[in-house]
C-alpha positions in Angstrom: -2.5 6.3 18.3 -1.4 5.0 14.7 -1.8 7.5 11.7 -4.4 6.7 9.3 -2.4 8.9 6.8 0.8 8.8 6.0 3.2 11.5 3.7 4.2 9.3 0.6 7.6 9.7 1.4 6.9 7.6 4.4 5.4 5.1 2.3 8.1 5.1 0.3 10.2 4.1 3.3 7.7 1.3 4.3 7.3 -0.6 0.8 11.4 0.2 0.7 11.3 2.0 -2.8 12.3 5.7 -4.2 10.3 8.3 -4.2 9.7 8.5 -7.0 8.7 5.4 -8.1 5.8 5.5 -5.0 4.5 8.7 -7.1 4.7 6.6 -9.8 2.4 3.8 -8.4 0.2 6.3 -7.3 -0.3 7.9 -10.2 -0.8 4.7 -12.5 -3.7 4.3 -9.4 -1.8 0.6 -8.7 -1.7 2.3 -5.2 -4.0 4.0 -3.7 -4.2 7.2 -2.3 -6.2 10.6 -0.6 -5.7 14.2 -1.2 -6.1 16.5 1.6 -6.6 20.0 0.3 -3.4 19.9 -2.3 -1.1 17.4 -0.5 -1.1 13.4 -1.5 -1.2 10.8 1.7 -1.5 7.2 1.8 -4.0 5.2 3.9 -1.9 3.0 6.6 -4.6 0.5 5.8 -5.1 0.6 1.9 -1.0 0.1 2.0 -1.1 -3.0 4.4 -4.1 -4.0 1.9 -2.2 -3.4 -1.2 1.0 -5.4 -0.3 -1.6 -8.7 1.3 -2.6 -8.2 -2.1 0.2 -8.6 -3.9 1.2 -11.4 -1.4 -1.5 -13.2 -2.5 -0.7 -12.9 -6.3 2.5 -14.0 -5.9 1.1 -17.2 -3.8 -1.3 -17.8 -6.7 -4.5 -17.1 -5.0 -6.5 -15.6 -1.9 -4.4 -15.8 0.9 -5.6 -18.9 3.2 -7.4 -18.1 6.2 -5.9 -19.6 9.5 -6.6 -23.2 10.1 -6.9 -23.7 6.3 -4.2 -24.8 4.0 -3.3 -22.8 1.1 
């Protein structure tokens, strides 16, 4: 089974930035995140949301569904 948490260092790893600047975006709330009694975790999910969304600002729009064009 795929964790529905991950430590921010392992998103870090994933989005391929520092440390640091993950903490960073989660504390700005640009990314979002869950505390679990007093340790920080990202959602496998709201991180695969955040980057479709930030694929689909960069395309200028809602990303297209299949079949459609963009």
């Amino acid at each position: 089974m795929e964790p529905l948490l991950i430590r921010p260092i392992k998103a870090a790893e994933a989005l391929d930035v520092s440390r640091s600047k993950l903490y960073e975006m989660i504390a700005s709330g640009e990314l979002p995140s869950i505390k679990v009694g007093g340790s920080v975790r990202v959602s496998v999910d709201g991180l695969r949301a955040w980057v479709d969304g930030k694929r689909a600002e960069k395309q200028g729009g809602a990303t297209p569904l299949p079949g459609q064009r963009p």
